[in-house]
SENU-138538 format. One record per residue (C-alpha): residue in three letters; x, y, z; residue number from 1. Coordinates in steps of 0.5 Angstrom, whole numbers. Layout:
BEGIN
REC   aa     px     py     pz    i
REC  ALA      X      Y      Z  NUM
...
END
This chain:
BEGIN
REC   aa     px     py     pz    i
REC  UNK     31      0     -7    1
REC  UNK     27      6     -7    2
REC  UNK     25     10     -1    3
REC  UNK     21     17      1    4
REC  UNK     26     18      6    5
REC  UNK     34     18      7    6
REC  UNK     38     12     11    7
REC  UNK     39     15     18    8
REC  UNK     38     10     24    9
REC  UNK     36     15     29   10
REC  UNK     31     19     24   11
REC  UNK     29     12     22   12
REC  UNK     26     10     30   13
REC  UNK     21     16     30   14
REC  UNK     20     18     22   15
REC  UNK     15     14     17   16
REC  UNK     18     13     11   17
REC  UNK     16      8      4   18
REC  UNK     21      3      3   19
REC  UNK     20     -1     -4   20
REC  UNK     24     -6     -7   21
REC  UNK     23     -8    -14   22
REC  UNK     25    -13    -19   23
REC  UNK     23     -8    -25   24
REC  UNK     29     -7    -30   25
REC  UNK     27     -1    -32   26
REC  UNK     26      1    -25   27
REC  UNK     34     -2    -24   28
REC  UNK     36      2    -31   29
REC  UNK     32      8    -28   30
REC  UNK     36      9    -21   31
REC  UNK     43      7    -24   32
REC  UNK     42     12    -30   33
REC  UNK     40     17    -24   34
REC  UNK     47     15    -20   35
REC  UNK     52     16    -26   36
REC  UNK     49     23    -27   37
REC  UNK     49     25    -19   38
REC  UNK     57     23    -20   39
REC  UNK     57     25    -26   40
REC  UNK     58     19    -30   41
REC  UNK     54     21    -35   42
REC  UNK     49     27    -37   43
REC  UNK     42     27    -34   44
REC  UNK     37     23    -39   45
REC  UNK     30     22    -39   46
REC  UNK     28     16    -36   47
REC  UNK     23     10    -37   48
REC  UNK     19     10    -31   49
REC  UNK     20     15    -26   50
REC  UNK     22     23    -26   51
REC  UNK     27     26    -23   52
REC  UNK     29     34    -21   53
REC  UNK     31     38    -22   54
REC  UNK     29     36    -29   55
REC  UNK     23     34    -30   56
REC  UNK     19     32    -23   57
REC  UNK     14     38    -23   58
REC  UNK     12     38    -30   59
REC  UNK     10     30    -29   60
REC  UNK      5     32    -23   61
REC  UNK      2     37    -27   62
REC  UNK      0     32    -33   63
REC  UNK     -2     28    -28   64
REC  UNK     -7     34    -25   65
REC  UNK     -8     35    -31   66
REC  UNK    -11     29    -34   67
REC  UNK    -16     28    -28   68
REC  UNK    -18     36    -29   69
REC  UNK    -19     33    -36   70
REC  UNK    -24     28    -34   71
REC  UNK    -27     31    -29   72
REC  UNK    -29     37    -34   73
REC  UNK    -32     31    -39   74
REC  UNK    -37     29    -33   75
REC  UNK    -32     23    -31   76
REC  UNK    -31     21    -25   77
REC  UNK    -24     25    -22   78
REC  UNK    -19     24    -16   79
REC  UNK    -13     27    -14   80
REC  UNK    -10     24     -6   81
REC  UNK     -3     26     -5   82
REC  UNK      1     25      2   83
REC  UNK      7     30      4   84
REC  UNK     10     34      8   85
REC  UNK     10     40      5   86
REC  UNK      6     45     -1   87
REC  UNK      8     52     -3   88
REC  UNK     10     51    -10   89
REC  UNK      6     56    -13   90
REC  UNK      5     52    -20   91
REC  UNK      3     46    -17   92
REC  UNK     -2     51    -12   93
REC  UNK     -5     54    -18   94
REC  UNK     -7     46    -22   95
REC  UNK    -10     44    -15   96
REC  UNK    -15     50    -15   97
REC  UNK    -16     49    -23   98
REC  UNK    -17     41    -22   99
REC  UNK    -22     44    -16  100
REC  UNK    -26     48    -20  101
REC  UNK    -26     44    -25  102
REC  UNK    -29     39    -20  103
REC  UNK    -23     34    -19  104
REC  UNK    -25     32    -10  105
REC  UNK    -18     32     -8  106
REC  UNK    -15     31     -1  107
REC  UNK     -8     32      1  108
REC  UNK     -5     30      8  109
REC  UNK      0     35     10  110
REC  UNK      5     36     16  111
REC  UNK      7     42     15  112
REC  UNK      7     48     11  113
REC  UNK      1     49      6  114
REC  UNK      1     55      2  115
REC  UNK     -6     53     -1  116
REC  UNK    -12     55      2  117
REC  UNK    -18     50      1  118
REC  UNK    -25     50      2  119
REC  UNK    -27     58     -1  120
REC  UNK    -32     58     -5  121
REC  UNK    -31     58    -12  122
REC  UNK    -24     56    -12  123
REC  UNK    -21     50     -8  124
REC  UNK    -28     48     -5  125
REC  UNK    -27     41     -7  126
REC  UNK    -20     40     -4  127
REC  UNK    -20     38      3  128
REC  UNK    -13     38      7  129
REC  UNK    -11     36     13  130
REC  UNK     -5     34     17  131
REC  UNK     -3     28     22  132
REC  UNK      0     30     29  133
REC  UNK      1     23     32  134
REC  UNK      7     18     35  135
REC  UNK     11     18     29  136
REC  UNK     13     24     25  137
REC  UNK     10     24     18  138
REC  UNK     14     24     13  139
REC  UNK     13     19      7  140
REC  UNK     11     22      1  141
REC  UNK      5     18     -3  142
REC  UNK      2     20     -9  143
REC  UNK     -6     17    -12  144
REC  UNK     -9     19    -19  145
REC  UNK    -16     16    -20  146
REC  UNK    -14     16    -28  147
REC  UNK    -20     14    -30  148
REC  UNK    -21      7    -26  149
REC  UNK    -14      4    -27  150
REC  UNK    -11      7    -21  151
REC  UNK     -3     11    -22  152
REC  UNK      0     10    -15  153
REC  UNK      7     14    -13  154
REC  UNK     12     14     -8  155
REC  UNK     16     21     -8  156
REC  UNK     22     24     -4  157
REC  UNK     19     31     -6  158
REC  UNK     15     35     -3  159
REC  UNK     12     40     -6  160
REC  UNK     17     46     -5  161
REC  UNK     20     50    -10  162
REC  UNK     26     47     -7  163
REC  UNK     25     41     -8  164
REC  UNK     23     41    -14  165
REC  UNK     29     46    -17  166
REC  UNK     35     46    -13  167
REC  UNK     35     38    -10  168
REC  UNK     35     32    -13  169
REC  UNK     29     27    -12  170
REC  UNK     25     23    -15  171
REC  UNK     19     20    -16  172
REC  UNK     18     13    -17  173
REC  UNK     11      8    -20  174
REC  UNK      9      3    -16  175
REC  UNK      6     -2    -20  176
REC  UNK      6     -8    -16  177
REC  UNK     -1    -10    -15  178
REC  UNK     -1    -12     -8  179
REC  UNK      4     -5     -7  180
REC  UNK      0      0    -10  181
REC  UNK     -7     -3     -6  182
REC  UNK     -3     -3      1  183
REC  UNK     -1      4     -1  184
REC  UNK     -8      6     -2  185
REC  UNK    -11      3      3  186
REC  UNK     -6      7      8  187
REC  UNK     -8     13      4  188
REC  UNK    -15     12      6  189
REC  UNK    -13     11     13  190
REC  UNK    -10     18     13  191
REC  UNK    -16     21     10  192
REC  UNK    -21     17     15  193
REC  UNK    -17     19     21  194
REC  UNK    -21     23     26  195
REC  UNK    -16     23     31  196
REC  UNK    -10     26     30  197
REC  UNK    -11     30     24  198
REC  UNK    -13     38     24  199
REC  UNK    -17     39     19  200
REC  UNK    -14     46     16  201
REC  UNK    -19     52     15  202
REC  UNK    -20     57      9  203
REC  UNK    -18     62     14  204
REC  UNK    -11     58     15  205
REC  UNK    -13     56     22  206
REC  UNK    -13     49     24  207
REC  UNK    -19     46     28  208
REC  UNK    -18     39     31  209
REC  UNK    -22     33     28  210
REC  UNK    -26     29     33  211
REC  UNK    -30     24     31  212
REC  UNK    -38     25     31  213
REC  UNK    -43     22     37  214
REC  UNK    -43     14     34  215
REC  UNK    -38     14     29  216
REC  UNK    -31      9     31  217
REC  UNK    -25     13     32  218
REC  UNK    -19     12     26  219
REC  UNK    -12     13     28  220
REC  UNK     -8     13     22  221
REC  UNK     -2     11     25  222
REC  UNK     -3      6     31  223
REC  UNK     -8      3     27  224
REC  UNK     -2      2     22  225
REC  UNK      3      0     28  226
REC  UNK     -2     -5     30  227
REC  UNK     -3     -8     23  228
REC  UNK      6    -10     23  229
REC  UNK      6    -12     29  230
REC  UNK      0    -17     27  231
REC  UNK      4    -18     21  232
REC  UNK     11    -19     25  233
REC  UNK      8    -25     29  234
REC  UNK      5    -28     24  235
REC  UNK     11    -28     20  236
REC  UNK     15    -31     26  237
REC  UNK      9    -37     26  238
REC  UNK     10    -39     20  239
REC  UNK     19    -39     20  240
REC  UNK     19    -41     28  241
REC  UNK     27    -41     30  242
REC  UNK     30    -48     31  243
REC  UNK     37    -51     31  244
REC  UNK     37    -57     24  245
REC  UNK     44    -59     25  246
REC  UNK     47    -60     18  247
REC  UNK     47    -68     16  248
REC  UNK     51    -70      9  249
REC  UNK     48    -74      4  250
REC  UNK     51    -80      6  251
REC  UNK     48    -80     13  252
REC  UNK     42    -78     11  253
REC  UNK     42    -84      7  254
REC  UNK     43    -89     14  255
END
């Protein structure tokens, strides 16, 4: 189990976080090699799928920046999205506005605090961030990489803080599963798309409330999610209704 959040019952009732179970071996190997290094077990090691900080998380992301820079500098099409609640590290700023002068479009939802400035010409104009202030605290971290039409797709405890980053240890995590890594874009989407409870931050730092044009339907991130599990939570209980079945034994049902 891996999740962009801690195991607080009582955060849990107002906080949005990403829960992702998975059979994967190498993602079972990767989180015990992690657990023997946090108990000092065993030395910190490299992994086979996901990265860790304080070693080697930042540097990861940036390759990932990197490879859509790359691709958008070769005429192809590049796309960075990432979801999370804080950006202040000054490496990380520094690759988003290169990948956006190179014409990478990036969006990035944060909550919080965001030391990057964008939309000012010639230097972050094609990143666009926005914050969601709605029912539930945002605080799943969500990460997507075009990657030449072959989607690579993140989970992340992290935020992009020198903090976390340097001093804590995190993780993040590929989601690999088909159906996992297209329910995760399609909530990025939704997030992006969002014209009811996200702010729209300015070049000058301010924010601006977004409203959605004369016309155009209203999305709402967060209820349209909700709604989405509940309909999921009915239906499961369709499908598996609660009925008592007495237990019979072979020899009786054979009567």
């Amino acid at each position: 189990h891996f999740g962009t959040g801690n195991y607080n019952e009582i955060t849990a009732t107002q906080y949005s976080d990403i829960s992702y179970l998975a059979a994967d071996p190498d993602l079972a190997a990767d989180a015990s090699a992690l657990f023997n290094a946090i108990t000092g077990y065993a030395e910190a090691c490299s992994f086979q799928k996901i990265e860790a900080s304080p070693m080697r998380l930042r540097e990861r992301i940036l390759e990932l920046v990197s490879m859509e820079k790359k691709r958008a500098a070769e005429g192809q099409k590049a796309r960075i999205i990432a979801k999370v609640n804080s950006l202040s590290d000054p490496q990380l700023i520094e690759a988003l506005i290169d990948a956006s002068r190179a014409g990478v479009k990036i969006d990035l939802n944060v909550r919080g605090i965001c030391c990057l400035r964008p939309g000012m010409k010639g230097v972050s104009e094609n990143i666009r961030v926005t914050s969601i202030v709605g029912r539930f605290l945002e605080h799943s971290r969500i990460l997507y990489f075009h990657n030449g039409g072959d989607p690579k797709v993140f989970i992340s405890s992290a935020d992009w803080m020198p903090r976390n980053l340097d001093r804590r240890i995190e993780t993040l995590v590929p989601v690999e599963d088909p159906d996992c890594r297209r329910k995760l874009v399609e909530m990025l989407d939704l997030y992006v798309a969002d014209n009811v409870d996200a702010w729209l931050l300015q070049p000058d730092g301010s924010y601006v409330r977004l409203r959605p044009a004369a016309g155009r339907k209203q999305v709402r991130a967060q209820e349209m999610l909700y709604q989405q599990a509940v309909e999921r939570c009915r239906f499961s209980a369709q499908q598996r209704p609660a009925s008592f079945q007495p237990h019979r034994s072979a020899e009786s049902q054979l009567r």
